[in-house]
Backbone bond lengths (Angstrom), bond angles and torsions (degrees), N, CA, C in turn:
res aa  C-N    CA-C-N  psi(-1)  N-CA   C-N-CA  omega(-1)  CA-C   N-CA-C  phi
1 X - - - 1.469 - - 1.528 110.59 -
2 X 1.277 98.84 -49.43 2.032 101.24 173.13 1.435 118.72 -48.08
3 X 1.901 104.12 -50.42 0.737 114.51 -172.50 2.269 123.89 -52.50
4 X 1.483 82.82 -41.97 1.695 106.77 164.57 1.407 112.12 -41.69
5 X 1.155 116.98 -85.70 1.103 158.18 143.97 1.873 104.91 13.64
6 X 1.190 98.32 -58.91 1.189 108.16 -172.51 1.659 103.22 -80.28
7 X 1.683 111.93 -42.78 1.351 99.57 178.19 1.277 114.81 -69.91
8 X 1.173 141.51 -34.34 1.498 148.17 166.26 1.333 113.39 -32.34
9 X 1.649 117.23 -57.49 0.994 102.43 176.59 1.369 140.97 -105.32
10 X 1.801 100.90 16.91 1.759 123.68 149.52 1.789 84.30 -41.64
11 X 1.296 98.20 -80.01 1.562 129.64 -140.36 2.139 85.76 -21.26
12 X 1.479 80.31 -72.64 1.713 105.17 -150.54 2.145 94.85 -52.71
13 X 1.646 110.65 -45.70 1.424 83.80 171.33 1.988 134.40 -66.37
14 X 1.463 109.16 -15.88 1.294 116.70 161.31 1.132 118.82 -66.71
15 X 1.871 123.65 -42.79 1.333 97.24 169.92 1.508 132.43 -87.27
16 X 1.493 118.28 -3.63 1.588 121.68 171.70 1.313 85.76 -80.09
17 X 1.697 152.98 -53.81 1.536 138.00 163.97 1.375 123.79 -4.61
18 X 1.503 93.31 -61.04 1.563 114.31 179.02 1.846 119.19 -47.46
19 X 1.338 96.79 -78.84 1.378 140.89 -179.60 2.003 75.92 -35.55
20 X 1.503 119.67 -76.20 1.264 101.19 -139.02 1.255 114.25 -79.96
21 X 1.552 129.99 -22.83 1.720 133.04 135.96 1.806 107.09 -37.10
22 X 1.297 132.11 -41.49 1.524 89.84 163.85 0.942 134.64 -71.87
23 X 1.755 114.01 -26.03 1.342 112.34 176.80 1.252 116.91 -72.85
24 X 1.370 124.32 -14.99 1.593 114.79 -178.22 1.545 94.12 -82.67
25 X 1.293 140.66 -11.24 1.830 115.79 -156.20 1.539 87.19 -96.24
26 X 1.377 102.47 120.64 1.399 144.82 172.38 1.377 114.22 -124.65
27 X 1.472 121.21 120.53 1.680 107.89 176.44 1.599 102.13 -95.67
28 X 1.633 84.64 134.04 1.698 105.82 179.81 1.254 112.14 -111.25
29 X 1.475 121.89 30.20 1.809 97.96 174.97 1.620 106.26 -98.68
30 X 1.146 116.30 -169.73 1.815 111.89 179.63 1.789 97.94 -58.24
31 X 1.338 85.64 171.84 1.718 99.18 167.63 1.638 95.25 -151.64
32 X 1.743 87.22 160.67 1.348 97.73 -164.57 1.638 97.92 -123.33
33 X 1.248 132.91 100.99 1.742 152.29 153.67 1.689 100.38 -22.01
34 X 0.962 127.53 99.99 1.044 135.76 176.47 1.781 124.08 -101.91
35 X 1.735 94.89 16.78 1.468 116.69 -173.95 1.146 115.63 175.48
36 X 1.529 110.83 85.68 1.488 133.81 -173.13 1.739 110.86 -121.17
37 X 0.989 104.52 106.11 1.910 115.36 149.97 0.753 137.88 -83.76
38 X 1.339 118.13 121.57 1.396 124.48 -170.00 1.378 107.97 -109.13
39 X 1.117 136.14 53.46 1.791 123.22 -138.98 2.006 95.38 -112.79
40 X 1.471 107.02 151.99 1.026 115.54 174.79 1.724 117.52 -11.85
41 X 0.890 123.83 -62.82 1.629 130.68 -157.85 1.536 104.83 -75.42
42 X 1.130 116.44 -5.30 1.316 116.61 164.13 1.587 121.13 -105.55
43 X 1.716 111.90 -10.32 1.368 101.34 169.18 1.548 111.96 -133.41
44 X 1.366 106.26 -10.61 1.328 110.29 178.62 1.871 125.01 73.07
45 X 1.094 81.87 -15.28 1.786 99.02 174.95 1.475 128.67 93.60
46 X 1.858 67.26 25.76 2.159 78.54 -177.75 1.658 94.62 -156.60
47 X 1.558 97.92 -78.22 0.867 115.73 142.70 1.766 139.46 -169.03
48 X 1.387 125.90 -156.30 1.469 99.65 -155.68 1.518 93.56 -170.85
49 X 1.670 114.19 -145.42 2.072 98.91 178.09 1.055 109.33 -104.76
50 X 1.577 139.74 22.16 1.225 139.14 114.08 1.447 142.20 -122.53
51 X 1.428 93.22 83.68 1.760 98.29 -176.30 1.133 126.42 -83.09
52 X 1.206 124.80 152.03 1.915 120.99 -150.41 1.257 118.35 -41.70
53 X 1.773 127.00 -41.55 1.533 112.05 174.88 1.955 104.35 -53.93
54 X 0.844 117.39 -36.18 1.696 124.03 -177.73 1.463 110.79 -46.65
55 X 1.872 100.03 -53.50 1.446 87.98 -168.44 1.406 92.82 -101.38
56 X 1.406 151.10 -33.72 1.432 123.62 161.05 2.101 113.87 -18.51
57 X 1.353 101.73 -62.10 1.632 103.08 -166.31 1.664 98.68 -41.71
58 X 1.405 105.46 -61.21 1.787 108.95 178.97 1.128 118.37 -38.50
59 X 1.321 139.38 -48.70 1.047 163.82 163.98 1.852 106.54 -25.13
60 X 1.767 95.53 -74.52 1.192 109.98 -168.86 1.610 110.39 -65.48
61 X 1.166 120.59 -31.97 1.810 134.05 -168.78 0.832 76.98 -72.81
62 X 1.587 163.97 -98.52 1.158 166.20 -87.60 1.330 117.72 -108.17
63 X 1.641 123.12 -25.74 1.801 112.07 165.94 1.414 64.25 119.06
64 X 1.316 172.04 -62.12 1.893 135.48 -89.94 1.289 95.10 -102.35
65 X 1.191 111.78 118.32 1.362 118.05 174.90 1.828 120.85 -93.69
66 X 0.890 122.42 -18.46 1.221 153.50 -179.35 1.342 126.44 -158.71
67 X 1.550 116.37 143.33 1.090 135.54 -170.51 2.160 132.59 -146.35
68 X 1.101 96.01 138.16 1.639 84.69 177.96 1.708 99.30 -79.35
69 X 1.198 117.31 150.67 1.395 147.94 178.68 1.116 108.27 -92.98
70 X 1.515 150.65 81.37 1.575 118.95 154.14 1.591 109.26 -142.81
71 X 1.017 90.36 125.34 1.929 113.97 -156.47 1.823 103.39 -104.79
72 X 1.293 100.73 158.65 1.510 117.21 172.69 1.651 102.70 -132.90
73 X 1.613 117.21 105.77 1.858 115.53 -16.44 1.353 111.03 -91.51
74 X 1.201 115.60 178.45 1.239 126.98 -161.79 1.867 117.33 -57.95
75 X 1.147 108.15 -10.57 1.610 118.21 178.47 1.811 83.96 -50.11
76 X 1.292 112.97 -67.49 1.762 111.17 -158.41 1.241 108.71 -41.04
77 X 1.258 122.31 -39.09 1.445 112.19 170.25 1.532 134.98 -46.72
78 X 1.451 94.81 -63.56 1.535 139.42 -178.99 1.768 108.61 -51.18
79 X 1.804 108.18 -36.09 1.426 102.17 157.26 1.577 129.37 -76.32
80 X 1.673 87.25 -44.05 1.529 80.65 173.36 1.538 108.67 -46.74
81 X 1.516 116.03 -71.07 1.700 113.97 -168.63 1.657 120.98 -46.39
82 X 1.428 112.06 -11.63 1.434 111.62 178.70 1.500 99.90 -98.26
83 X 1.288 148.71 -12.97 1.101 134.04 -139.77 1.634 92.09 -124.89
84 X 1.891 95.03 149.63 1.692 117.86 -161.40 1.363 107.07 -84.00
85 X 1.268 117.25 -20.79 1.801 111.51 -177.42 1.961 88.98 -71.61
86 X 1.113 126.88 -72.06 1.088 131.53 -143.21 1.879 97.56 -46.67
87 X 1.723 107.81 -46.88 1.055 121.77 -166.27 1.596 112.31 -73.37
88 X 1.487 109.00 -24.03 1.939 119.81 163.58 1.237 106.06 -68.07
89 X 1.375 120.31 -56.96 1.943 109.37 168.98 1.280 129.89 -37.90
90 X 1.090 116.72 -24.29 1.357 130.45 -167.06 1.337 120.18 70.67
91 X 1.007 107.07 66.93 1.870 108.65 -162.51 1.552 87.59 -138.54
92 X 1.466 96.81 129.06 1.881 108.13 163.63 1.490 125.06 -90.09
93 X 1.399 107.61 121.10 1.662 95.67 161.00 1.245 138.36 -98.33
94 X 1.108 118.18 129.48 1.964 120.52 -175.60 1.583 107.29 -92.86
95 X 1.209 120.10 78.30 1.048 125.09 -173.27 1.915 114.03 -68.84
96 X 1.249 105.25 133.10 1.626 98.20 -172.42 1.986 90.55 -132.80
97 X 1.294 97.63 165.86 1.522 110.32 -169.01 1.652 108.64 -82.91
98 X 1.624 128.32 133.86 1.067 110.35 -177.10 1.676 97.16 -100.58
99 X 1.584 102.56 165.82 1.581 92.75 172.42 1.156 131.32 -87.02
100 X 1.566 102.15 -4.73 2.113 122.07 -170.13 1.553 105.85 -106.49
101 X 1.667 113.14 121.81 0.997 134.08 -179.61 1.886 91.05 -89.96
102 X 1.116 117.38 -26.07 1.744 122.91 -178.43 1.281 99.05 -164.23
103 X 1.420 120.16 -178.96 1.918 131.01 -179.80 1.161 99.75 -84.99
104 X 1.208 138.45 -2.72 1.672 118.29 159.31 1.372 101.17 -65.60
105 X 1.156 134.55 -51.04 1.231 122.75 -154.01 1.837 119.38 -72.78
106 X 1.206 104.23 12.33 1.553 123.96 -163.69 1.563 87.72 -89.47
107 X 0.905 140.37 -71.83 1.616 136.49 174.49 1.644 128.97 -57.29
108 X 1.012 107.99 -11.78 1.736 108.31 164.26 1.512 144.60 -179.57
109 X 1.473 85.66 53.22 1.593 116.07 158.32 1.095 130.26 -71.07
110 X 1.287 105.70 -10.97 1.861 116.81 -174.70 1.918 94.02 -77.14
111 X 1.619 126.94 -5.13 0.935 118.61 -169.87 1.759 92.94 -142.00
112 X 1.223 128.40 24.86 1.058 114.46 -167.16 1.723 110.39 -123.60
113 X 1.590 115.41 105.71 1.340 115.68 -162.64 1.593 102.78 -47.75
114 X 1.753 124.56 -54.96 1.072 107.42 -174.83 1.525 146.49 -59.50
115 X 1.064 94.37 -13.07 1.645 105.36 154.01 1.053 105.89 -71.54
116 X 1.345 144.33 -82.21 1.451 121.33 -174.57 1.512 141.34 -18.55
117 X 1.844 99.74 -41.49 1.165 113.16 -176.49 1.775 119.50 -81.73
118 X 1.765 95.87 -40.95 1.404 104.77 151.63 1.643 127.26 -27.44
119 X 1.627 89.97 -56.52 2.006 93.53 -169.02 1.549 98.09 -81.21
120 X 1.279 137.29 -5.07 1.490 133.58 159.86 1.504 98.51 -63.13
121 X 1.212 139.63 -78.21 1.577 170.02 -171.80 1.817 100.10 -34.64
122 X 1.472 97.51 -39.37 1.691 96.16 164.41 1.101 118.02 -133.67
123 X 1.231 121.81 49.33 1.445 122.94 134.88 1.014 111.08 -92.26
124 X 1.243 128.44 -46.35 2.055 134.37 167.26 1.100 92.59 -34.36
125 X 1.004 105.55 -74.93 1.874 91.29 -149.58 1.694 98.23 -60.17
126 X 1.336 139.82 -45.70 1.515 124.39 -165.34 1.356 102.62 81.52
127 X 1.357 121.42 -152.43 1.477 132.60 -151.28 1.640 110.27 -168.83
128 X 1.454 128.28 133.50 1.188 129.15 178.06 1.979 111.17 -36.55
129 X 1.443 124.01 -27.22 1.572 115.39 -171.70 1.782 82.78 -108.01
130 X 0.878 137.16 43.25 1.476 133.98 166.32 1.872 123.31 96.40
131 X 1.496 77.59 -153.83 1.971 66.53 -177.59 1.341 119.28 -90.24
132 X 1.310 123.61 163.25 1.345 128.22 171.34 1.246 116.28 -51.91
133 X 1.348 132.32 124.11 1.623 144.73 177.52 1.517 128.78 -85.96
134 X 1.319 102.91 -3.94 1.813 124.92 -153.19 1.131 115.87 -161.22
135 X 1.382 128.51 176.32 1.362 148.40 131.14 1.105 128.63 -127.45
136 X 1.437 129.16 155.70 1.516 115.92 -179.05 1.404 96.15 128.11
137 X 1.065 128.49 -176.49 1.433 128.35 -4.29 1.807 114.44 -68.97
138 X 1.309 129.83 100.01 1.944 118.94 -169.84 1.128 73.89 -115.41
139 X 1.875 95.79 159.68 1.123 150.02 166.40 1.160 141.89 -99.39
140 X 1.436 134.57 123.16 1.716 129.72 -162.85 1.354 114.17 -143.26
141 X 1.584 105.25 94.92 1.477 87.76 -150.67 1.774 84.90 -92.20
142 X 0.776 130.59 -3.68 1.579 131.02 153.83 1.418 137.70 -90.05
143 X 1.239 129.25 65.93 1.480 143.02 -145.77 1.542 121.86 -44.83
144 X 2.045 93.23 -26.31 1.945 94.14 152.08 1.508 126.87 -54.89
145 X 1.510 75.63 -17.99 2.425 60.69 -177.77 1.229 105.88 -110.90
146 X 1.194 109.61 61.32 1.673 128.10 159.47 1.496 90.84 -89.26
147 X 1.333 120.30 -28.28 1.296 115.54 -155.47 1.546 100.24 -103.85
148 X 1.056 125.16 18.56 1.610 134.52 178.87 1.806 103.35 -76.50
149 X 1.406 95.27 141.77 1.688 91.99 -169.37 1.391 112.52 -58.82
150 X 1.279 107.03 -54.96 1.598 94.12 173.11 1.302 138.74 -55.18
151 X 1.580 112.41 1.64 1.298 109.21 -166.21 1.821 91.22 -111.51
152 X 1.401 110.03 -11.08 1.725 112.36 174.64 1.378 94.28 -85.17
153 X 1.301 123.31 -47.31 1.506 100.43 -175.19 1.325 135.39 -75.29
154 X 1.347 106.67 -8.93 1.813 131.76 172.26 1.471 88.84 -65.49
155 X 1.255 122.19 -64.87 1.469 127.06 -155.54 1.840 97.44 -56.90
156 X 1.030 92.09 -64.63 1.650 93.18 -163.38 2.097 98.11 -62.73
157 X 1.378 121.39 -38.97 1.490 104.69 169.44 1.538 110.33 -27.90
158 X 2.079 109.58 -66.29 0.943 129.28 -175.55 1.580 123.63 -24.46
159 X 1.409 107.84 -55.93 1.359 125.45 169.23 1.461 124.71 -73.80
160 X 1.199 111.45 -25.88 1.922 103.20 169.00 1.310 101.60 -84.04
161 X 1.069 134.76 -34.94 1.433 131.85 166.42 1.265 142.81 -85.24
162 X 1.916 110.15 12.85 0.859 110.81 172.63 1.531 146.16 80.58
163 X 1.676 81.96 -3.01 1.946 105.14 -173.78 1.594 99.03 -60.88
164 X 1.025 100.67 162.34 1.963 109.30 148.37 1.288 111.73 -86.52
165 X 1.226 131.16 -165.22 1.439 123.67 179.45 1.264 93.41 -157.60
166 X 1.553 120.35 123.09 1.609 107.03 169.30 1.453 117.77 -114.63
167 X 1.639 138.69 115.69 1.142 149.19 -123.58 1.557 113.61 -135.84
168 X 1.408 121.45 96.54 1.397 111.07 166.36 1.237 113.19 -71.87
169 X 1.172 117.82 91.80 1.651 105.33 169.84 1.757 115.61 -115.64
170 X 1.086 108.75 -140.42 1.315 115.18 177.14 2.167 107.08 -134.53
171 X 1.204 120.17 162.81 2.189 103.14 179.12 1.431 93.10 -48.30
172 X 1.185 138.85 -61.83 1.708 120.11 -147.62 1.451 106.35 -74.88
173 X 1.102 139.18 -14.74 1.305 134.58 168.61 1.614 109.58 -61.15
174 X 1.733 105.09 -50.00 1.248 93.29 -172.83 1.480 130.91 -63.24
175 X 1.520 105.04 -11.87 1.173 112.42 -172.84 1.688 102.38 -74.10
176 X 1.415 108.69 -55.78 1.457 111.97 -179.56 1.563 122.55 -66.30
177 X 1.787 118.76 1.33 1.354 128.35 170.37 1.310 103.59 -81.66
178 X 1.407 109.46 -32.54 2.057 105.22 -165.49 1.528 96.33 -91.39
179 X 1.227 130.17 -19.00 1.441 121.46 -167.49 1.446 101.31 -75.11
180 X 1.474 125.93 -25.35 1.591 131.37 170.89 1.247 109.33 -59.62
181 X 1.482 116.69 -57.94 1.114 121.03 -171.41 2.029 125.89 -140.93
182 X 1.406 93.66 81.37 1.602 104.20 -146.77 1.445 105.20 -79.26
183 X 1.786 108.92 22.99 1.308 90.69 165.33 1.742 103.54 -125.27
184 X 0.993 121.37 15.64 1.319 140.42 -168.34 1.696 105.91 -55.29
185 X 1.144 126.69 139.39 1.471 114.29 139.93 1.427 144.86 -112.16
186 X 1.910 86.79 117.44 1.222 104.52 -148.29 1.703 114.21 -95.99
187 X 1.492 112.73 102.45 1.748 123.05 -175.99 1.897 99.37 -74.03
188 X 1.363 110.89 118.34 1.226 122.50 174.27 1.614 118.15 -95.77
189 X 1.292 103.16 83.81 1.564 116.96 170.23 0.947 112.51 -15.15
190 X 1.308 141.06 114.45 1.459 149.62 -160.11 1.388 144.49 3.17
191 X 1.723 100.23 52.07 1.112 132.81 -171.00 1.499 117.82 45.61
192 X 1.270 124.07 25.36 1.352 125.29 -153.18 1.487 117.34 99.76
193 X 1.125 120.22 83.31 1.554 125.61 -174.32 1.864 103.63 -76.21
194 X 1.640 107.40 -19.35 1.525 120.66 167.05 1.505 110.46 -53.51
195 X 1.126 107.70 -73.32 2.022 106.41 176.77 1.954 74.81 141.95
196 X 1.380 120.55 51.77 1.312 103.28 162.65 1.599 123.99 -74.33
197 X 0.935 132.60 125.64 1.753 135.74 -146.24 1.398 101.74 -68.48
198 X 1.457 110.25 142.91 1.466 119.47 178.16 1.832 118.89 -38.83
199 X 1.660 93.92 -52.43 1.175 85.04 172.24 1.478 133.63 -61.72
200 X 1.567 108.89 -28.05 1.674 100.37 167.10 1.399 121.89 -57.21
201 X 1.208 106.77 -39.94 1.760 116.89 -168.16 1.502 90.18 -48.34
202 X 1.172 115.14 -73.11 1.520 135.36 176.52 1.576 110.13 -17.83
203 X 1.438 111.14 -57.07 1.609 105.45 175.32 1.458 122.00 -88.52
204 X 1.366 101.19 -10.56 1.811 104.32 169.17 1.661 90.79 -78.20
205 X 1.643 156.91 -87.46 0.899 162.13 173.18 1.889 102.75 -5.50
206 X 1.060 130.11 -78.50 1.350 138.03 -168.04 2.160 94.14 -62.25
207 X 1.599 104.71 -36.22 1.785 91.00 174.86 1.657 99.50 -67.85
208 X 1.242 120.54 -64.56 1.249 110.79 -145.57 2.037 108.18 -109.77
209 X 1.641 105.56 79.23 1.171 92.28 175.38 1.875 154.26 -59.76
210 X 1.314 102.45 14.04 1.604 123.31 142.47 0.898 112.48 -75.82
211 X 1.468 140.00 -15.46 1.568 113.39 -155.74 2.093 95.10 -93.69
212 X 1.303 119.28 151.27 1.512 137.03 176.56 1.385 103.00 -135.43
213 X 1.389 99.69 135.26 1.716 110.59 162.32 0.776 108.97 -142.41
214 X 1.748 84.00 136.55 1.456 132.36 171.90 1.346 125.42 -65.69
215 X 1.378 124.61 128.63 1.791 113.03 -145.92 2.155 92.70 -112.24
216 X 1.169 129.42 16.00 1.057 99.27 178.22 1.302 132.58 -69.10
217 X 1.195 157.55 168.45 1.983 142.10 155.29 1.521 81.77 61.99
218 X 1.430 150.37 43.41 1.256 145.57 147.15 1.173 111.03 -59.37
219 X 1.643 133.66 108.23 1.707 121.22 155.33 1.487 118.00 -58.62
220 X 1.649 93.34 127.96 1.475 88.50 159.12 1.637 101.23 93.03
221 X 1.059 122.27 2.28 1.624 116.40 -169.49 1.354 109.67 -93.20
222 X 1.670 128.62 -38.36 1.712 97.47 162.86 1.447 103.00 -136.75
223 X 0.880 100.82 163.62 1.804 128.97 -177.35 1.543 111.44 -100.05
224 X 1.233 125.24 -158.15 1.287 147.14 -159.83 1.514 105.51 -52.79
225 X 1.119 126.85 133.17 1.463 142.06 -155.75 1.408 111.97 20.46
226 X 1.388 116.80 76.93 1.320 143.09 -174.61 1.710 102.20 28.44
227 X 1.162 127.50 35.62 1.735 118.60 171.37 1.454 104.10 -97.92
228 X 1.545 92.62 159.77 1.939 108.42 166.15 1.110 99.30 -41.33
229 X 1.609 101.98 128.82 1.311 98.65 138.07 1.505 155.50 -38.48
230 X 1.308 151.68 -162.96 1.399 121.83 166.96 1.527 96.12 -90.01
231 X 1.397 132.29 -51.42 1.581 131.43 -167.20 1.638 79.82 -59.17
232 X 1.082 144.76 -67.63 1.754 114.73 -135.45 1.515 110.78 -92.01
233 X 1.812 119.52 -1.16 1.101 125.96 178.25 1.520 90.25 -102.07
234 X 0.923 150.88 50.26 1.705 176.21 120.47 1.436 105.57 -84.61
235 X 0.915 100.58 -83.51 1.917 98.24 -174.17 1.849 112.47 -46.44
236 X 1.640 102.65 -40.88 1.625 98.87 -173.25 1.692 89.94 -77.68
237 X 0.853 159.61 -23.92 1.386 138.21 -165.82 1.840 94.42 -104.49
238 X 1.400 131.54 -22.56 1.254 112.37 158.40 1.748 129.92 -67.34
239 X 1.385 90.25 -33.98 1.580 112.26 -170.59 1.173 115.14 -110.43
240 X 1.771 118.05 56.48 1.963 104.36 -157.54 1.102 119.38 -84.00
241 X 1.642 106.84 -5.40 1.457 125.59 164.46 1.371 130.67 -83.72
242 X 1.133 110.51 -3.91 1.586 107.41 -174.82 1.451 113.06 -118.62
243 X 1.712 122.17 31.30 1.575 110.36 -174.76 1.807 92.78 -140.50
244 X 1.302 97.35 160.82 1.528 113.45 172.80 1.177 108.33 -134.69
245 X 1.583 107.67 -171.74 1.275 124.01 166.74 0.846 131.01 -146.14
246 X 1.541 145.37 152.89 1.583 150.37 -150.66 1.352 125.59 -169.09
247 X 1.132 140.69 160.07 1.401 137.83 -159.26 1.609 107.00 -113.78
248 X 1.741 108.71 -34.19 1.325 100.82 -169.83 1.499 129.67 62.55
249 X 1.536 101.32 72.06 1.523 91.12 -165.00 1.639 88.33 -119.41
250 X 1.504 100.96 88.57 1.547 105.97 172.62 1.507 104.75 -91.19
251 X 1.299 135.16 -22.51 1.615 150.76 -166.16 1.875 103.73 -105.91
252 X 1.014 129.09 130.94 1.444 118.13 147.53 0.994 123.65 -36.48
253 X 1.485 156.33 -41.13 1.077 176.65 -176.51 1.551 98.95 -63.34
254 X 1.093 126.21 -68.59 1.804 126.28 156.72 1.629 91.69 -26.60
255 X 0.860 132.75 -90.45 1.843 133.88 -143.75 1.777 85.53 -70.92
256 X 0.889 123.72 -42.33 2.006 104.01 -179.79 1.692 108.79 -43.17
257 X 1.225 105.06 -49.01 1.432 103.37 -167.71 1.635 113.13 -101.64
258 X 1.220 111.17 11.74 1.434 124.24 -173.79 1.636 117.51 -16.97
259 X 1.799 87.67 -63.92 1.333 110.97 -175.83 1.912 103.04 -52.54
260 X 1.434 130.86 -65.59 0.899 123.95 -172.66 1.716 123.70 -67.50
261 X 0.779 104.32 -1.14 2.042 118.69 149.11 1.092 132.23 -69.72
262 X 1.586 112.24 -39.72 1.190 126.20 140.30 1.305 149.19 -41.43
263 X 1.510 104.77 -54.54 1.299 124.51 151.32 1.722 123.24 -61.02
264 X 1.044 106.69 -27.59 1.436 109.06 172.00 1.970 108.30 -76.43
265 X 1.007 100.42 -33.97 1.795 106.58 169.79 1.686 117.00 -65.99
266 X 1.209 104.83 -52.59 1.666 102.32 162.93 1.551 118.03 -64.10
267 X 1.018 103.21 -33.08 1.600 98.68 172.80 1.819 117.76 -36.23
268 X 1.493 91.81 -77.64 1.644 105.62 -176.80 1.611 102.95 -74.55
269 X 1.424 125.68 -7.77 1.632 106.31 165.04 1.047 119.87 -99.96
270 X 1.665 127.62 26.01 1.110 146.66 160.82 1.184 106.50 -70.99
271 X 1.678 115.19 -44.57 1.504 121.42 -151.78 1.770 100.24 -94.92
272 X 0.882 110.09 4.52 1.823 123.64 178.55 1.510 99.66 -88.14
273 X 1.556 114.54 149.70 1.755 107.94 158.18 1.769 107.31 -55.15
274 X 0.998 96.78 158.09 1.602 120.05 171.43 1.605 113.87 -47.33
275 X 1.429 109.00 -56.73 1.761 110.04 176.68 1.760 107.12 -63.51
276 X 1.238 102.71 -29.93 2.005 97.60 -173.04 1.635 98.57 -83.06
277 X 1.592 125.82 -39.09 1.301 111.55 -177.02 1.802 117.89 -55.83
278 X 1.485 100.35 -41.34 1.372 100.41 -164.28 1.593 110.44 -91.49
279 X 1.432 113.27 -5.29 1.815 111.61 145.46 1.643 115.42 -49.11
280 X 1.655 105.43 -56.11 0.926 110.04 -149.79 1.667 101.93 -66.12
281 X 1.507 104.49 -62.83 1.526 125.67 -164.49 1.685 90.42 -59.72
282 X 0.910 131.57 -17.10 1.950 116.76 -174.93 1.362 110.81 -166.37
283 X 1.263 123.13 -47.13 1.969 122.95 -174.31 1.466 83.59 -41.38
284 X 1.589 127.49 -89.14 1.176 132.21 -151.79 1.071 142.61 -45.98
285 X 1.614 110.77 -4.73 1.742 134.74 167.52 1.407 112.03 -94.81
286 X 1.746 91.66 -42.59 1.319 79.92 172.87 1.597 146.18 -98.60
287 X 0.694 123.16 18.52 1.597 178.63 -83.57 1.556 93.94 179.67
288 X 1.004 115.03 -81.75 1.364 117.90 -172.12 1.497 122.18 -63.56
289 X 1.589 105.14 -41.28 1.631 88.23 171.59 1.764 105.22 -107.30
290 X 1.243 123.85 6.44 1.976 111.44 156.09 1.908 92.40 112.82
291 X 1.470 116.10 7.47 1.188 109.48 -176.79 2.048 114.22 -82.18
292 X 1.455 110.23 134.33 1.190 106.46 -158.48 1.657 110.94 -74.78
């Protein structure tokens, strides 16, 4: 009976042992926002209910050490990257060009010369933390007008200059975005915000090795106590180089809960080995644009 007794309650302290090392693995190194808005309605152009000390603090509670920039219009960026709180935190911005001067321009810029000429007009000038790294974040909610002139000549700008490109599209867009410009690197706005199936991602990823996705508003990405799923904790441990992460704060409502988006990202990159979490959550942004 002792003898029982005793194994029973090996047993039961190894498995509350267990249990409470999973619950503690949380990944704590920086992370890098790989899809940040800064757009009018959050600062108003001065300011508003989150003005830069606001979203610096979010920022800082949260690990984000760096971030992509691309605002509607592009001023939101352009303050953040000029401004001294952000730059006293120690937080980098990768500022990239948006294509919306306002929400009209969200439906047909893929054909609209002045946008084009616009995103010439600010790349010259650059930005107080340097030059523009990107473009994007655009939208297509019709995957033929990938093939809209302005959106071939964005692409191929993209590529003589080296931008990234960050792309809400849908899989068939991406195919017809890289055929413009097949050496581009092309960031896929939340890997499919459609519910394109793991396994596609998988064969768009292995076709086009530039292409990275971006996991925010991802369907389907974790399951039962906020971890990967099994298909997408497959792809991140096949692909530990090709994914990011981002908050997507096109709504105010995104930046209220900032912090807990965040926390929901360490969650499931807890449950990754250590070398794939900290690709994911930061190597892999930063990495990409040269930040140390």
């Amino acid at each position: 009976m002792k003898k029982t007794m005793h194994r029973l309650s090996t047993f039961v302290f190894a498995f509350f042992s267990c249990v409470a090392v999973f619950a503690q693995t949380i990944y704590t190194g920086p992370l890098f926002d790989a899809h940040l808005h800064y757009n009018e309605e959050a600062w108003n152009g001065k300011v508003g209910p989150h003005d830069v000390l606001d979203v610096v603090g979010r920022l800082s509670r949260s690990g984000v050490k760096a971030f992509v920039g691309n605002s509607r219009p592009n001023a939101g960026t352009t303050t953040l990257a000029a401004s001294a709180e952000v730059k006293a935190a120690g937080i980098k911005v990768v500022p990239f060009i948006r294509l919306y001067r306002n929400r009209a321009d969200y439906t047909g810029w893929f054909a609209d010369e002045s946008i084009y000429q616009m995103v010439l007009a600010e790349y010259a000038k650059g930005t107080a933390s340097g030059a523009y790294k990107g473009i994007g974040e655009f939208h297509l909610y019709d995957s033929a007008n990938a093939n809209g002139e302005v959106a071939k000549k964005l692409m191929r700008f993209a590529q003589d200059k080296q931008l990234a490109v960050l792309a809400h599209v849908d899989d068939t867009a991406i195919d017809l975005l890289m055929a413009h410009a097949p050496q581009v690197r092309l960031i896929w706005a939340h890997t499919g915000i459609g519910g394109a199936s793991a396994e596609r991602v998988r064969g768009l990823l292995t076709k086009y090795p530039k292409l990275m996705g971006e996991l925010s508003y991802r369907p389907g990405l974790t399951c039962d106590g906020g971890q990967l799923c099994p298909e997408w904790r497959s792809l991140a441990l096949d692909f530990p180089d090709r994914f990011l992460i981002g908050s997507d704060t096109w709504v105010n409502q995104r930046w209220t809960y900032y912090e807990e988006l965040m926390t929901g990202y360490r969650t499931w990159l807890g449950g990754l080995p250590a070398d794939v979490a900290s690709k994911i959550g930061w190597k892999n942004g930063a990495n990409l644009f040269g930040l140390k």
